[in-house]
C-alpha positions as CSV (number, residue, x, y, z in Angstrom):
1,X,-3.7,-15.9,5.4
2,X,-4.1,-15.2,9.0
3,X,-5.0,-12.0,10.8
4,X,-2.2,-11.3,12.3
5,X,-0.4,-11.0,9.1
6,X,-2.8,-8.7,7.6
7,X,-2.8,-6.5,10.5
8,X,0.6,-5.2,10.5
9,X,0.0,-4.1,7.3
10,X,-3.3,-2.2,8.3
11,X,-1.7,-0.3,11.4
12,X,1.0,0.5,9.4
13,X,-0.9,2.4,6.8
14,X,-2.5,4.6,9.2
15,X,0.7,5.5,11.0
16,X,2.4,6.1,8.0
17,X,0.1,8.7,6.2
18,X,-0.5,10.3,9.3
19,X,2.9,10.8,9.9
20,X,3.9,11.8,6.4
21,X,0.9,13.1,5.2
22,X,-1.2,14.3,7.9
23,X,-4.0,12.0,6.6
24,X,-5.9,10.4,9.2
25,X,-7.5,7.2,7.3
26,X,-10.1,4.8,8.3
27,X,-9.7,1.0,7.6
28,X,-12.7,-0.2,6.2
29,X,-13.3,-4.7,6.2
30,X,-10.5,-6.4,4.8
31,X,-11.6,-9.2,1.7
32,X,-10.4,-11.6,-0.5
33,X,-10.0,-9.8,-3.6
34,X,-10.6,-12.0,-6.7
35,X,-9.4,-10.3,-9.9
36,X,-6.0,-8.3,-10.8
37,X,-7.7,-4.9,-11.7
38,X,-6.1,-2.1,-9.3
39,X,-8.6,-0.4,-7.2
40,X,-6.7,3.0,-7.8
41,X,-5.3,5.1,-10.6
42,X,-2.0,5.0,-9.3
43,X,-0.3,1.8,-7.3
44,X,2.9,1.2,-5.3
45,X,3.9,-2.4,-5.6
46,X,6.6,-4.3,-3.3
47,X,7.7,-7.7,-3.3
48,X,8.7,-9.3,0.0
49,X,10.8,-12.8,0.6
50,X,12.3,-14.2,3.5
51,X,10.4,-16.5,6.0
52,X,7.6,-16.2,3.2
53,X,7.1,-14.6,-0.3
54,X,4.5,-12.7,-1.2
55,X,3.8,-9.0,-2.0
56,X,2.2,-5.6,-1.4
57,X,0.5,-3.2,-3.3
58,X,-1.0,0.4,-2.1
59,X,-3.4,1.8,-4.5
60,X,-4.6,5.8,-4.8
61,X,-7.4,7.3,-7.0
62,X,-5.6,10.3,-9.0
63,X,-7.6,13.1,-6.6
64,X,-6.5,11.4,-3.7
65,X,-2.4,10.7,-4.1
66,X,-2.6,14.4,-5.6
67,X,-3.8,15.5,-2.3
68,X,-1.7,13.1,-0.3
69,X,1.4,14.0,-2.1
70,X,0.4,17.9,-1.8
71,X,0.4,17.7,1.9
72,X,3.7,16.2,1.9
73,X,5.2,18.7,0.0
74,X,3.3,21.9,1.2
75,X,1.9,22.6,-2.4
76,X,-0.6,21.9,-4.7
77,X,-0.4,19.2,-6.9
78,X,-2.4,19.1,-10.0
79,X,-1.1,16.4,-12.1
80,X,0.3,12.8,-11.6
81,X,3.8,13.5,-12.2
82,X,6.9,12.1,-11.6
83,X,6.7,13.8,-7.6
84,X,3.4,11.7,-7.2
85,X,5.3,8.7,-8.5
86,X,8.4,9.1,-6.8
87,X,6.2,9.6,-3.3
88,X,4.0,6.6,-4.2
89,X,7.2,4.3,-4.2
90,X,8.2,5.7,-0.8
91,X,5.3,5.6,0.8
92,X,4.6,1.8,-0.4
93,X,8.3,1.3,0.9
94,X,7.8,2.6,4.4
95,X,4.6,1.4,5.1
96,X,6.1,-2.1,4.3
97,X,9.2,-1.3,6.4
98,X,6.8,-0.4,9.2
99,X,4.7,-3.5,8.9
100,X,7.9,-5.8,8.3
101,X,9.1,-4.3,11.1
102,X,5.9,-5.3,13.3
103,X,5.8,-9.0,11.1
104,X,9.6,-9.3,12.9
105,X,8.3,-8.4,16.5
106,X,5.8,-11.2,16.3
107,X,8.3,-13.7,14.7
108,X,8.3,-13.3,11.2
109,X,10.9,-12.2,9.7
110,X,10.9,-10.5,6.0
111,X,13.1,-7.9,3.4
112,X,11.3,-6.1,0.9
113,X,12.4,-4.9,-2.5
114,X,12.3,-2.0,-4.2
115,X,9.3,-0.8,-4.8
116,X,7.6,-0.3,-8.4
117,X,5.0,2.3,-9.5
118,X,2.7,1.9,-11.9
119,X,0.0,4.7,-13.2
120,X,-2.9,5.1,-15.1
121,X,-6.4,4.0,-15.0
122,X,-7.3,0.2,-15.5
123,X,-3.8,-1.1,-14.8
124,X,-3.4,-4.7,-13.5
125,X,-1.4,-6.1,-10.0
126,X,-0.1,-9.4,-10.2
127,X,1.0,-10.4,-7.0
128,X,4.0,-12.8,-6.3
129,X,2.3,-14.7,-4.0
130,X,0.3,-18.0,-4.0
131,X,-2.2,-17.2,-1.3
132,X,-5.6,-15.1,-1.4
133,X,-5.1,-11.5,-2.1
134,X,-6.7,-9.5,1.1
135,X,-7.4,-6.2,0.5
136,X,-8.1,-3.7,2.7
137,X,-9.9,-0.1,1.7
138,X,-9.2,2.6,3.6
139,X,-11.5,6.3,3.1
140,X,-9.8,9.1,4.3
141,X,-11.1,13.3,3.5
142,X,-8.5,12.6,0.0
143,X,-10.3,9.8,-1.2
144,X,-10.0,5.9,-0.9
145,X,-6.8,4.1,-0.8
146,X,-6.4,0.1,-0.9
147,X,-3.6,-1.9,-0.3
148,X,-3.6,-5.3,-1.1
149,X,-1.0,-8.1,0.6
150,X,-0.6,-11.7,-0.9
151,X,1.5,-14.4,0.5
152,X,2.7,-17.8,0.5
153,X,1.3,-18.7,3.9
């Protein structure tokens, strides 16, 4: 998968949680990830089509999307409930707006579905596409976040 479409996807979850969360996060060095255990306790998962298929997955430990979600909403949060899942799914779907919409800038042009949350610890991703999955961590004063893309190309 090339750089440039793993990027987007980077720059896209830093603008978004700062923006939505105040969250500043650090990217830490992409890899090729090589089994379909999730990173996090709770993951947002988008598929994408158009001039490739593929798919994107954001991952949160529980601490973390409680403490994410709490600065959205301007309270504490103290359980994964269905606020936490609700704000995973948008946050998955604007952070792959925002990097579709940086993908179409540079030529590539994609739709996304709706996105799908899944909790609990130990769940698997399987993602649509037939390339490597790359995932990148992010840390961040929460806790770590990872979000995994996978495409045909």
């Amino acid at each position: 998968m090339k750089v440039e479409y793993i990027n987007p996807f980077l720059n896209a979850t830093v603008r978004v949680l700062k923006t939505m969360a105040s969250l500043e996060v650090s990217p830490g060095k992409p890899y090729i990830k090589k089994n379909s255990n999730a990173v996090g306790d709770v993951s947002g998962i988008i598929g994408v089509t158009g001039d490739t298929q593929g798919s994107l997955s954001i991952s949160f430990t529980a601490e973390c999307i409680k403490q994410i979600v709490s600065n959205m909403l301007g309270e504490k949060i103290n359980e994964i409930n269905d606020d936490v899942k609700d704000a995973v799914g948008e946050l998955t779907n604007i952070i792959s707006g925002d990097a579709r919409r940086e993908l179409y800038e540079k030529g590539l042009n994609l739709q996304g579905s709706i996105p799908t949350v899944v909790a609990g610890p130990g769940h698997e991703i399987r993602h649509i596409g037939k390339g490597p999955t790359i995932a990148i961590p992010f840390q961040s004063d929460a806790g770590p976040i990872t979000v995994e893309v996978c495409f045909n190309r």
